[in-house]
PDB file of N, CA, C and O in Angstrom:
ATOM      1  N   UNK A   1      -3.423 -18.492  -0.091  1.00  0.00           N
ATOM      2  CA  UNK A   1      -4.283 -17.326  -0.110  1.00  0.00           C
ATOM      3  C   UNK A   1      -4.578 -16.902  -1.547  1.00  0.00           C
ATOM      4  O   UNK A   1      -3.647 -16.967  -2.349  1.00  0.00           O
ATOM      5  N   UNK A   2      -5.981 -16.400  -2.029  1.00  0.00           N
ATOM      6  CA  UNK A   2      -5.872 -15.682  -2.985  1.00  0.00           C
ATOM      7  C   UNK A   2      -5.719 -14.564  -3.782  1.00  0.00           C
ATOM      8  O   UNK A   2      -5.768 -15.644  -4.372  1.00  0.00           O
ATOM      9  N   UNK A   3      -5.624 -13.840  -4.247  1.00  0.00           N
ATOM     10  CA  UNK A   3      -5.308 -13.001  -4.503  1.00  0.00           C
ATOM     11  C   UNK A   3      -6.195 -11.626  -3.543  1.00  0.00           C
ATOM     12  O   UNK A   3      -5.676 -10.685  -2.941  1.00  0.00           O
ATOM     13  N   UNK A   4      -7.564 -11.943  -3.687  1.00  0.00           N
ATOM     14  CA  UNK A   4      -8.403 -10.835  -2.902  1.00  0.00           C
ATOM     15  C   UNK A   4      -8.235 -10.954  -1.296  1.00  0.00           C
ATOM     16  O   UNK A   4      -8.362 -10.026  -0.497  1.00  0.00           O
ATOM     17  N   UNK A   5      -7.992 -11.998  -1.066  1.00  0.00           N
ATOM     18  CA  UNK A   5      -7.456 -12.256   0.581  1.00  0.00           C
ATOM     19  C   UNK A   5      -6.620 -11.577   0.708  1.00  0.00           C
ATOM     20  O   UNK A   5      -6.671 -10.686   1.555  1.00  0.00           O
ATOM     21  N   UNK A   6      -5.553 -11.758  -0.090  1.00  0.00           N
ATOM     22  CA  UNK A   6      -4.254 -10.979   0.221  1.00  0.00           C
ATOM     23  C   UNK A   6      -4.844  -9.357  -0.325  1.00  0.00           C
ATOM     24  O   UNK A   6      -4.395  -8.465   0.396  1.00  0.00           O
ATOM     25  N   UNK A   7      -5.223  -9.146  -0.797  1.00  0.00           N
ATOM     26  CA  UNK A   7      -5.149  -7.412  -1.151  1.00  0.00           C
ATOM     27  C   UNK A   7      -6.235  -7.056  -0.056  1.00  0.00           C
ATOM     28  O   UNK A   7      -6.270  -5.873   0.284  1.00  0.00           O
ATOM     29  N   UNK A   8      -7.337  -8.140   0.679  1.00  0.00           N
ATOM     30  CA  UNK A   8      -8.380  -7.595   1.807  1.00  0.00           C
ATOM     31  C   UNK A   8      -7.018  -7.408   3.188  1.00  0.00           C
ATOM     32  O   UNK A   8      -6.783  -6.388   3.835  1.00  0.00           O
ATOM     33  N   UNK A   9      -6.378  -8.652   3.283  1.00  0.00           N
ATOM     34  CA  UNK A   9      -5.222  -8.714   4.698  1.00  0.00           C
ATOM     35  C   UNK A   9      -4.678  -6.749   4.674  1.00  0.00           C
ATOM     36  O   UNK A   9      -4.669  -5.789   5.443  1.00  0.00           O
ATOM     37  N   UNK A  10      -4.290  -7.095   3.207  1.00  0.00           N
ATOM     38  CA  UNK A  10      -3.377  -5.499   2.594  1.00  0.00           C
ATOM     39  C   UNK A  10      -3.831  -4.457   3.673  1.00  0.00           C
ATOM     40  O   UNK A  10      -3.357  -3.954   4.692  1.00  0.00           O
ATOM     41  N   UNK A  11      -5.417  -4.357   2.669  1.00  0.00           N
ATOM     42  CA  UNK A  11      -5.681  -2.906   3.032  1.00  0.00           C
ATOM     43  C   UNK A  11      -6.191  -2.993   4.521  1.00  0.00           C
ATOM     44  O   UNK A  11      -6.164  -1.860   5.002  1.00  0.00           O
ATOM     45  N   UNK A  12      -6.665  -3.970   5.465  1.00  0.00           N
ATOM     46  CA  UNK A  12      -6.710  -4.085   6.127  1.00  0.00           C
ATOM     47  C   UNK A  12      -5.602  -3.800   7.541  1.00  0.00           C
ATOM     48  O   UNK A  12      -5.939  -3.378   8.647  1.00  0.00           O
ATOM     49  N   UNK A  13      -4.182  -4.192   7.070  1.00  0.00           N
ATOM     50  CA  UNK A  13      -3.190  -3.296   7.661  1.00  0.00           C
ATOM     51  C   UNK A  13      -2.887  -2.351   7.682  1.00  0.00           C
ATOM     52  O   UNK A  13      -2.316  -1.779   8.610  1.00  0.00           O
ATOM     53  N   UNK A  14      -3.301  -1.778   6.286  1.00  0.00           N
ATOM     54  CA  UNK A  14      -2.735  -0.359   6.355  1.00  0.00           C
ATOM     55  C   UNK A  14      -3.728   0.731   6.820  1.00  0.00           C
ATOM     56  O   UNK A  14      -3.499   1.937   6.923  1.00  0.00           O
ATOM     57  N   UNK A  15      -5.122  -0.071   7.135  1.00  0.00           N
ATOM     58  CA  UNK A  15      -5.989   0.899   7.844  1.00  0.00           C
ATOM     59  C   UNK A  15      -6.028   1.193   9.347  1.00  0.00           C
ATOM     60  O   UNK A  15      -6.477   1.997  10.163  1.00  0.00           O
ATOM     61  N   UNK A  16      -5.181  -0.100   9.223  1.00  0.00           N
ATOM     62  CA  UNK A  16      -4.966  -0.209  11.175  1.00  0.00           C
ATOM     63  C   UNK A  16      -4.334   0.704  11.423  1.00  0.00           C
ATOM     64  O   UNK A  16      -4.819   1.434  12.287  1.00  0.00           O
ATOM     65  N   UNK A  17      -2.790   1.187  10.737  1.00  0.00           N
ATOM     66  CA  UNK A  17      -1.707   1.679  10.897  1.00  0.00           C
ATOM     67  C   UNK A  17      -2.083   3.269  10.220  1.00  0.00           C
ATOM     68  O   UNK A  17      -1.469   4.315  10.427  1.00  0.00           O
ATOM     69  N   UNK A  18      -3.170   3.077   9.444  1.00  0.00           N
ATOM     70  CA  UNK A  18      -3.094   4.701   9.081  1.00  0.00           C
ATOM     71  C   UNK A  18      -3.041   5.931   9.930  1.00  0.00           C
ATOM     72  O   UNK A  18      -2.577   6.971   9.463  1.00  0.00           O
ATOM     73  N   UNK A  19      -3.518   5.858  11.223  1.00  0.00           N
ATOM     74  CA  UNK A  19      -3.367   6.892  12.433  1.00  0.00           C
ATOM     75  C   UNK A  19      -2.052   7.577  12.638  1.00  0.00           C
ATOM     76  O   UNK A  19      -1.816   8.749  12.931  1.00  0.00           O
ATOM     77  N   UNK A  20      -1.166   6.458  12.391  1.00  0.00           N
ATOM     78  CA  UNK A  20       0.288   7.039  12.852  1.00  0.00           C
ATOM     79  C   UNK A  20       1.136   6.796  11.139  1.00  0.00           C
ATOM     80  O   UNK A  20       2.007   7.611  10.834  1.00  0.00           O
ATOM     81  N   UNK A  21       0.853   5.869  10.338  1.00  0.00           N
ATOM     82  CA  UNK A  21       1.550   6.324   9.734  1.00  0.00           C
ATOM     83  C   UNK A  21       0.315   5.836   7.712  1.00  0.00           C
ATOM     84  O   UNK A  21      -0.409   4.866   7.484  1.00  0.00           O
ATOM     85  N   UNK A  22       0.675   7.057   6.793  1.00  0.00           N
ATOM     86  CA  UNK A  22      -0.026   6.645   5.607  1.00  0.00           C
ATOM     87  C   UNK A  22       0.995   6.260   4.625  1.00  0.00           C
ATOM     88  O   UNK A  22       0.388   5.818   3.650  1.00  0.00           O
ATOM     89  N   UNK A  23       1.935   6.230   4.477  1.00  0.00           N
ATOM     90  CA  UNK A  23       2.788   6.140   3.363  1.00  0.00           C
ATOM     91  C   UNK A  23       4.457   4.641   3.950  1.00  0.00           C
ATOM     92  O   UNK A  23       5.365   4.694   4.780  1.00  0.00           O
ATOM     93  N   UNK A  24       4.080   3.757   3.099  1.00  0.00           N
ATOM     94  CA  UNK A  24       5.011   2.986   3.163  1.00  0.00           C
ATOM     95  C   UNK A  24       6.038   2.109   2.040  1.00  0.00           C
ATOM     96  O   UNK A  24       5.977   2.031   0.813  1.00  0.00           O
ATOM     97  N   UNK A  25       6.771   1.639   2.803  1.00  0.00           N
ATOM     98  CA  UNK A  25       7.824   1.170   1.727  1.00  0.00           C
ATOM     99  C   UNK A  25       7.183  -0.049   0.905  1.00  0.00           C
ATOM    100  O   UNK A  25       6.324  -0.648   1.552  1.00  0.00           O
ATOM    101  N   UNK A  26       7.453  -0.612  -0.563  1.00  0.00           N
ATOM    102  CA  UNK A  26       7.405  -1.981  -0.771  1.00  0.00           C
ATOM    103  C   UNK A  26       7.510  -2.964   0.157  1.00  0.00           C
ATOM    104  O   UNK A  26       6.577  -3.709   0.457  1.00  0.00           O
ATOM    105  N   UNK A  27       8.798  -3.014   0.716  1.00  0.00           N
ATOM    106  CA  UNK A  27       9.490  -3.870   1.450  1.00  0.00           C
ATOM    107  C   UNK A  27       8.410  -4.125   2.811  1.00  0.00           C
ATOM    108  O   UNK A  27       8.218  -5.267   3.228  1.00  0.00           O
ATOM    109  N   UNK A  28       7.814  -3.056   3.367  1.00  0.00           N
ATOM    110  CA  UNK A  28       6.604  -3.256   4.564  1.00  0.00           C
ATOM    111  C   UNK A  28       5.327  -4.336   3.758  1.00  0.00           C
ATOM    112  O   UNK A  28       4.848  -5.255   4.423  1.00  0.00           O
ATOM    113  N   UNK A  29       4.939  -4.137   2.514  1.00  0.00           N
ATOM    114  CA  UNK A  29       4.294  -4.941   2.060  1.00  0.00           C
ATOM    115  C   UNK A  29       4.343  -6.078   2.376  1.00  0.00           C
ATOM    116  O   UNK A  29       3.526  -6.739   3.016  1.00  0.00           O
ATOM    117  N   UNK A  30       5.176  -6.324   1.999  1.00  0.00           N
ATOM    118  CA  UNK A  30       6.179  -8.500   2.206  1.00  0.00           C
ATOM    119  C   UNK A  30       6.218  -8.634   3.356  1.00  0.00           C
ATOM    120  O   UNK A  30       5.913  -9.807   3.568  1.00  0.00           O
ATOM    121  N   UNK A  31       6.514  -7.882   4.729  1.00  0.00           N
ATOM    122  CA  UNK A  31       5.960  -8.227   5.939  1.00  0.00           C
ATOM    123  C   UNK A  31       4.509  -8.467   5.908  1.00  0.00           C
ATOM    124  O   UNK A  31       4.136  -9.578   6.286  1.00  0.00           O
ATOM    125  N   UNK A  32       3.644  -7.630   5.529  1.00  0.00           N
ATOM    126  CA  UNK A  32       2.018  -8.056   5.596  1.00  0.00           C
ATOM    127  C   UNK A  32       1.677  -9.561   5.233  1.00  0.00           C
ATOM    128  O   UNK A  32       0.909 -10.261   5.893  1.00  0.00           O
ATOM    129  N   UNK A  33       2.377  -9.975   4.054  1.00  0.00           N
ATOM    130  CA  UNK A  33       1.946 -11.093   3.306  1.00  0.00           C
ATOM    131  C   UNK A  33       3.243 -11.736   3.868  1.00  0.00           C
ATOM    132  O   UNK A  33       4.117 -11.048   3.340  1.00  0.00           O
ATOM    133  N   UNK A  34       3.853 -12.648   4.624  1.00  0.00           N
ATOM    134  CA  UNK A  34       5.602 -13.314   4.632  1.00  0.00           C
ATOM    135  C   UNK A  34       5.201 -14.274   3.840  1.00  0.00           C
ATOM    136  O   UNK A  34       5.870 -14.532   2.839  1.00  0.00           O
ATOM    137  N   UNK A  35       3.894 -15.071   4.171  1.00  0.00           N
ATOM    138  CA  UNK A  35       4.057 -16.196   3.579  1.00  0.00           C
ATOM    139  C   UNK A  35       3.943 -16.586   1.965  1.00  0.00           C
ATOM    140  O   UNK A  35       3.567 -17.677   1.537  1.00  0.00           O
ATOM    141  N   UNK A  36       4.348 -15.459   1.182  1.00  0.00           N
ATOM    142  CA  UNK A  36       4.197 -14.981  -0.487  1.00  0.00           C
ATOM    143  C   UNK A  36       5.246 -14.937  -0.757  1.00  0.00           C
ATOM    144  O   UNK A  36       5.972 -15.270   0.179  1.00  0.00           O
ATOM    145  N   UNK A  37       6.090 -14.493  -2.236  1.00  0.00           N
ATOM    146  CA  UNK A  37       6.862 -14.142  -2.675  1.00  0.00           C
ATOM    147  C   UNK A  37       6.801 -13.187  -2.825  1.00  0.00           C
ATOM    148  O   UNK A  37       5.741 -12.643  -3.134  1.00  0.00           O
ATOM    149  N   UNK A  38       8.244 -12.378  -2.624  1.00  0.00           N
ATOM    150  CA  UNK A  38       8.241 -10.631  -2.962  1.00  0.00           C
ATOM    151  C   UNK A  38       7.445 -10.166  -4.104  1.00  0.00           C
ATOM    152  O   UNK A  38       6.673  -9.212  -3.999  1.00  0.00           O
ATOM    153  N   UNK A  39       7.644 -10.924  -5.364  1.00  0.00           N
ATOM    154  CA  UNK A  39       7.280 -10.733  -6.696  1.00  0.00           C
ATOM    155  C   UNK A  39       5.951 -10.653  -6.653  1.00  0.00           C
ATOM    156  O   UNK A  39       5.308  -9.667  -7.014  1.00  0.00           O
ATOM    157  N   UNK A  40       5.400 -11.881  -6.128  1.00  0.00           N
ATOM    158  CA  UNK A  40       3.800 -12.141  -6.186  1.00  0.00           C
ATOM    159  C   UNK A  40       2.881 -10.669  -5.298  1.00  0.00           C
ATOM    160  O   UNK A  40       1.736 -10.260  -5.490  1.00  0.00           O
ATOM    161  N   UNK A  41       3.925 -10.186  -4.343  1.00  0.00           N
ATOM    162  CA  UNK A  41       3.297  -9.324  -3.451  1.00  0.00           C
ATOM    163  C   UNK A  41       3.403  -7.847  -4.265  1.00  0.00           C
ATOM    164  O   UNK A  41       2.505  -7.006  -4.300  1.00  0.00           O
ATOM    165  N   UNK A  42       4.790  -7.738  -4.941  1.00  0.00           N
ATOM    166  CA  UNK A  42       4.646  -6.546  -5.637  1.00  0.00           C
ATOM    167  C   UNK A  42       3.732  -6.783  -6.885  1.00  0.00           C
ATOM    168  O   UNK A  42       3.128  -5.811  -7.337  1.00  0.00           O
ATOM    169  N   UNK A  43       3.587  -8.031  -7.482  1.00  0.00           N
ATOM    170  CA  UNK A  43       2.333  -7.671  -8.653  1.00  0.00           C
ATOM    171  C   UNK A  43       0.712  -7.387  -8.095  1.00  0.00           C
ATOM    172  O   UNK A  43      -0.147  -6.923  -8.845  1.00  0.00           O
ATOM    173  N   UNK A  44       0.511  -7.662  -6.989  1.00  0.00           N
ATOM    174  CA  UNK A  44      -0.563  -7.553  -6.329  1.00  0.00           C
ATOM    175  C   UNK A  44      -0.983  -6.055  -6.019  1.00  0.00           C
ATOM    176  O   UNK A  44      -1.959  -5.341  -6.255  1.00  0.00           O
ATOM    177  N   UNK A  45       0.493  -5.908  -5.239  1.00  0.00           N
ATOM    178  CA  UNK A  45       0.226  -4.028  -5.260  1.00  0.00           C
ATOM    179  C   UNK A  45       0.219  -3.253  -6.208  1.00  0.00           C
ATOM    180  O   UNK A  45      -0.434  -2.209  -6.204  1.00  0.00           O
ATOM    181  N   UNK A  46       1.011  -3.678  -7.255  1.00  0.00           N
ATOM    182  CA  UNK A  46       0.460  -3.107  -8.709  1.00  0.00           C
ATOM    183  C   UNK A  46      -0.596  -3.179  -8.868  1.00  0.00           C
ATOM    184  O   UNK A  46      -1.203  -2.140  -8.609  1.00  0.00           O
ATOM    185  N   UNK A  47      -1.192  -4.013  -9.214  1.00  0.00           N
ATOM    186  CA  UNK A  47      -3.006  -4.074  -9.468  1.00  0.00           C
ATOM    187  C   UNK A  47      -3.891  -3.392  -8.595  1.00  0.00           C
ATOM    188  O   UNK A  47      -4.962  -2.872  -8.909  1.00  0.00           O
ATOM    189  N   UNK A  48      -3.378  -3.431  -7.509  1.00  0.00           N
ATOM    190  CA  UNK A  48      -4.358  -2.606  -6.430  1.00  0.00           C
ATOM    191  C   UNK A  48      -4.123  -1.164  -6.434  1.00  0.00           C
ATOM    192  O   UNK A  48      -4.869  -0.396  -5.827  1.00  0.00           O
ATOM    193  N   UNK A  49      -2.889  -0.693  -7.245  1.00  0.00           N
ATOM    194  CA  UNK A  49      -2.996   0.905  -7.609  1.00  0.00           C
ATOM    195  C   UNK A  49      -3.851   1.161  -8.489  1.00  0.00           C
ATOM    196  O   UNK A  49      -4.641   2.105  -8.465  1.00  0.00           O
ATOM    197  N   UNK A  50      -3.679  -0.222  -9.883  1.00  0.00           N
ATOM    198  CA  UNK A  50      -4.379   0.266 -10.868  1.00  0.00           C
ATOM    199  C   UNK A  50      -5.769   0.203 -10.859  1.00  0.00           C
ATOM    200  O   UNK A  50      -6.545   0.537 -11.754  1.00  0.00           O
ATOM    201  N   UNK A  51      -6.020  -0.284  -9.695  1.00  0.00           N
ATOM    202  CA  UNK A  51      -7.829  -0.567  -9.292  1.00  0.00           C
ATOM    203  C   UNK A  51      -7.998   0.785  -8.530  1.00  0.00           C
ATOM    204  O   UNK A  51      -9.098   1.311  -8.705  1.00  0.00           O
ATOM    205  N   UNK A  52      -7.258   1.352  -7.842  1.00  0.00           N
ATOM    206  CA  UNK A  52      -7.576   2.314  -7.675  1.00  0.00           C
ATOM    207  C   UNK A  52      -7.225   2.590  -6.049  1.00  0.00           C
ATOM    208  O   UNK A  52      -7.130   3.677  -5.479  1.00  0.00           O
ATOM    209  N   UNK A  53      -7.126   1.757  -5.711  1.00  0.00           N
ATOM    210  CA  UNK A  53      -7.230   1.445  -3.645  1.00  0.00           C
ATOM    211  C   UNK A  53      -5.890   1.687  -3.058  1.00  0.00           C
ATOM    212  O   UNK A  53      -5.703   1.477  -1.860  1.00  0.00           O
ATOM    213  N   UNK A  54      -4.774   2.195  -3.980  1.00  0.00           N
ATOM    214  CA  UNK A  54      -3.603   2.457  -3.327  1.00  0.00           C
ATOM    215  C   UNK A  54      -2.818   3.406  -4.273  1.00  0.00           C
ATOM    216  O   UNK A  54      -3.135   3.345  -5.460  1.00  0.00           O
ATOM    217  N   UNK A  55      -1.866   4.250  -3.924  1.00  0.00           N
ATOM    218  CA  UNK A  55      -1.171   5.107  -4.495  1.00  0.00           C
ATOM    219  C   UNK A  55       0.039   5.358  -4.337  1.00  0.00           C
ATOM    220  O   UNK A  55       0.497   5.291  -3.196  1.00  0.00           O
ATOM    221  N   UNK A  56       0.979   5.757  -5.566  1.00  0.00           N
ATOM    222  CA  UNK A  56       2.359   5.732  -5.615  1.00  0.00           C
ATOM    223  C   UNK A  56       2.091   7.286  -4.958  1.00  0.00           C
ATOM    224  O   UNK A  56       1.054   7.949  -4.934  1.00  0.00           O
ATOM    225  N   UNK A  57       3.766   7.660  -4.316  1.00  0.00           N
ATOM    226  CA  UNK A  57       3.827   8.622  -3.903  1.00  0.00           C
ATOM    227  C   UNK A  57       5.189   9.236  -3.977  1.00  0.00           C
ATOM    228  O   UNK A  57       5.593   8.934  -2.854  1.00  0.00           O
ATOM    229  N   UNK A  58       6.262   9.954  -4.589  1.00  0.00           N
ATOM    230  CA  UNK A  58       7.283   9.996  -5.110  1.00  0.00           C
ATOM    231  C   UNK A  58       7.867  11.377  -4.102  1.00  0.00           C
ATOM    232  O   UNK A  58       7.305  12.472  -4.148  1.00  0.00           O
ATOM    233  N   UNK A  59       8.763  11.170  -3.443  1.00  0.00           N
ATOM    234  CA  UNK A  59       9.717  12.285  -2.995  1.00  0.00           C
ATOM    235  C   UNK A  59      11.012  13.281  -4.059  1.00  0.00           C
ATOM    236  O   UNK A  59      11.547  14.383  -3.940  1.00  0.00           O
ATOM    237  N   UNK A  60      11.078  12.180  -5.044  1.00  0.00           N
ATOM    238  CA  UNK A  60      11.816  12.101  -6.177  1.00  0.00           C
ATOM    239  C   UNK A  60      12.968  11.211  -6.388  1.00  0.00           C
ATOM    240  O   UNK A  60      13.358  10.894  -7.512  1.00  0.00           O
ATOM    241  N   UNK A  61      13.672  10.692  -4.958  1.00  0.00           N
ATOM    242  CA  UNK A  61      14.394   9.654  -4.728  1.00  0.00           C
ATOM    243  C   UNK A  61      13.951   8.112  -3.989  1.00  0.00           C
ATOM    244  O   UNK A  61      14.545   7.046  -3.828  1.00  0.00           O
ATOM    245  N   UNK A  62      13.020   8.464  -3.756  1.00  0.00           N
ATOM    246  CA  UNK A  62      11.758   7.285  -2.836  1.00  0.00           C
ATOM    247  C   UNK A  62      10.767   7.465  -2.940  1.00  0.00           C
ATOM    248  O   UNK A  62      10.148   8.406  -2.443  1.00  0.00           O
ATOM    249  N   UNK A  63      10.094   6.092  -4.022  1.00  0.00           N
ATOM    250  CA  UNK A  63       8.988   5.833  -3.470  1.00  0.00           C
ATOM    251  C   UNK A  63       8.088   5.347  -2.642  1.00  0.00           C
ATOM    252  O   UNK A  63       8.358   4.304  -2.045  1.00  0.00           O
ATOM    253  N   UNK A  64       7.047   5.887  -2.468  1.00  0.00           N
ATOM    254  CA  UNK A  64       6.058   5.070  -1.196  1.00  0.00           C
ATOM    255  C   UNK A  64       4.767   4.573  -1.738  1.00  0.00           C
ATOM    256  O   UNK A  64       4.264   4.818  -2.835  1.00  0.00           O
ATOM    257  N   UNK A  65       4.327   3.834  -0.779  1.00  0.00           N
ATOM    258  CA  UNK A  65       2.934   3.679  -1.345  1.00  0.00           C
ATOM    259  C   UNK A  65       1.786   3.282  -0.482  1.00  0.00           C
ATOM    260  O   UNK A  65       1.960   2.328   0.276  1.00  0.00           O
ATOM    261  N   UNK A  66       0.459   3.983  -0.502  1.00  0.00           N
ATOM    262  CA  UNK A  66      -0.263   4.019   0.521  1.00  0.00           C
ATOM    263  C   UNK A  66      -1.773   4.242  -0.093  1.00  0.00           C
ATOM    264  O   UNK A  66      -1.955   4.208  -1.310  1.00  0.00           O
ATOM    265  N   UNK A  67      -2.736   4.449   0.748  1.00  0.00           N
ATOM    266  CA  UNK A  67      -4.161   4.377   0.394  1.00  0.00           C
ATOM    267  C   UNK A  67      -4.215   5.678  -0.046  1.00  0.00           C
ATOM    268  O   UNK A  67      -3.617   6.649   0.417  1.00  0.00           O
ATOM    269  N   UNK A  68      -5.240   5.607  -1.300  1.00  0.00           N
ATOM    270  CA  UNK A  68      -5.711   6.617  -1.825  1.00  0.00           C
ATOM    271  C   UNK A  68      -6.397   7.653  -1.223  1.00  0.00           C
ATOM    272  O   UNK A  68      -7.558   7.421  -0.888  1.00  0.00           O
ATOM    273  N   UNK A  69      -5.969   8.657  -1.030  1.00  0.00           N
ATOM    274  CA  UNK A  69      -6.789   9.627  -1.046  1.00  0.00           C
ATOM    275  C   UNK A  69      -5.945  10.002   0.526  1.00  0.00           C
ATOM    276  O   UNK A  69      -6.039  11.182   0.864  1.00  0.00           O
ATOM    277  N   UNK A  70      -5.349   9.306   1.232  1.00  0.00           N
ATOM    278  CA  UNK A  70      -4.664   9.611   2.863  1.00  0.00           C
ATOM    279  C   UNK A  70      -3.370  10.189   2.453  1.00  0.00           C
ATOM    280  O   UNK A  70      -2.622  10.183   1.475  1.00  0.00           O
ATOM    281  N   UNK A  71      -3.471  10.900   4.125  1.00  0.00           N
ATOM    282  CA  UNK A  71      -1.942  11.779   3.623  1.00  0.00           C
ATOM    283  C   UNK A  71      -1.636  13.173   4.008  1.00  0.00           C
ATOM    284  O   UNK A  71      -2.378  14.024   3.517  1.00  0.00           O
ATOM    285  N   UNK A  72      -1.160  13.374   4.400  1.00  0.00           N
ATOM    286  CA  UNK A  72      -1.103  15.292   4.577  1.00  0.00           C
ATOM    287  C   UNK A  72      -1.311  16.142   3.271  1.00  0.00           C
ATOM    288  O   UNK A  72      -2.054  17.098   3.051  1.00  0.00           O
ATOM    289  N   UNK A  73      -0.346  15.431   2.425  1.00  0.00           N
ATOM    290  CA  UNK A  73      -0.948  16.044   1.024  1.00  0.00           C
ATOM    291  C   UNK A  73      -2.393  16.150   0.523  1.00  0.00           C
ATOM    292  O   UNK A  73      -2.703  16.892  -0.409  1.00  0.00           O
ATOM    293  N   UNK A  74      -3.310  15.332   1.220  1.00  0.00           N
ATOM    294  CA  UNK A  74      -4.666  15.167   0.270  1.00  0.00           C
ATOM    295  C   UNK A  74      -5.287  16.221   1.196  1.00  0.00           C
ATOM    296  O   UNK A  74      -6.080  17.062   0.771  1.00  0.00           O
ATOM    297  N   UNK A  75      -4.866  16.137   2.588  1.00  0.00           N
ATOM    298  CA  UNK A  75      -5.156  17.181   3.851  1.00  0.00           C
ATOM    299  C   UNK A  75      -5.186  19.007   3.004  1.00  0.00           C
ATOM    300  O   UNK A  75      -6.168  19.747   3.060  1.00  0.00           O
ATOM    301  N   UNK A  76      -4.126  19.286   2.435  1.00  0.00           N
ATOM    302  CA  UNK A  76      -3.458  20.420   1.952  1.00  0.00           C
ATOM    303  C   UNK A  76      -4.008  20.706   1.009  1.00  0.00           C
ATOM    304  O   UNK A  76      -3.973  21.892   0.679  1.00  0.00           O
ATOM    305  N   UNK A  77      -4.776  19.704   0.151  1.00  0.00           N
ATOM    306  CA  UNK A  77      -5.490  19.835  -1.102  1.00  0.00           C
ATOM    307  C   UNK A  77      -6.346  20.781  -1.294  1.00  0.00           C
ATOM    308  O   UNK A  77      -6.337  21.777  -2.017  1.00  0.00           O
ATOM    309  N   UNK A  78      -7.485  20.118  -0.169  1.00  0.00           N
ATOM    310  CA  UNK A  78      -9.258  20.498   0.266  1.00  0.00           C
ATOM    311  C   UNK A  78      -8.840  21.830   0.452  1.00  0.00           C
ATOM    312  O   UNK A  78      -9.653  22.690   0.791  1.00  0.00           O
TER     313      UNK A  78
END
């Protein structure tokens, strides 16, 4: 796969799943992609924050990470 396959598969799951849930672990990532390396999957999601299409989200002891702009928080914003 290449790189945009894998970040289209990405966001493509997490739009399925956004109804019930917006915010997820790394580790759910590497299920999306199995057939990758952890590494290769976390540099991917790096880039796709810094492009803009996904976002860190900090509790202060856990992070998450999910599509931009979703969320109860972005809800609370408006």
């Amino acid at each position: 796969m290449t790189d945009d396959e894998v970040k289209q598969t990405i966001l493509e799951a997490l739009k399925a799943k956004s109804k019930s849930k917006t915010k997820f672990y790394l580790k759910d990532f590497y299920a999306m992609v199995p057939d990758m390396k952890n590494r290769d999957v976390k540099n991917i999601v790096n880039k796709m924050v810094q492009e803009g299409h996904l976002e860190y989200w900090s509790s202060g002891s856990t992070t998450l990470i999910g599509l931009k702009g979703m969320g109860k928080q972005h809800g609370e914003e408006d």
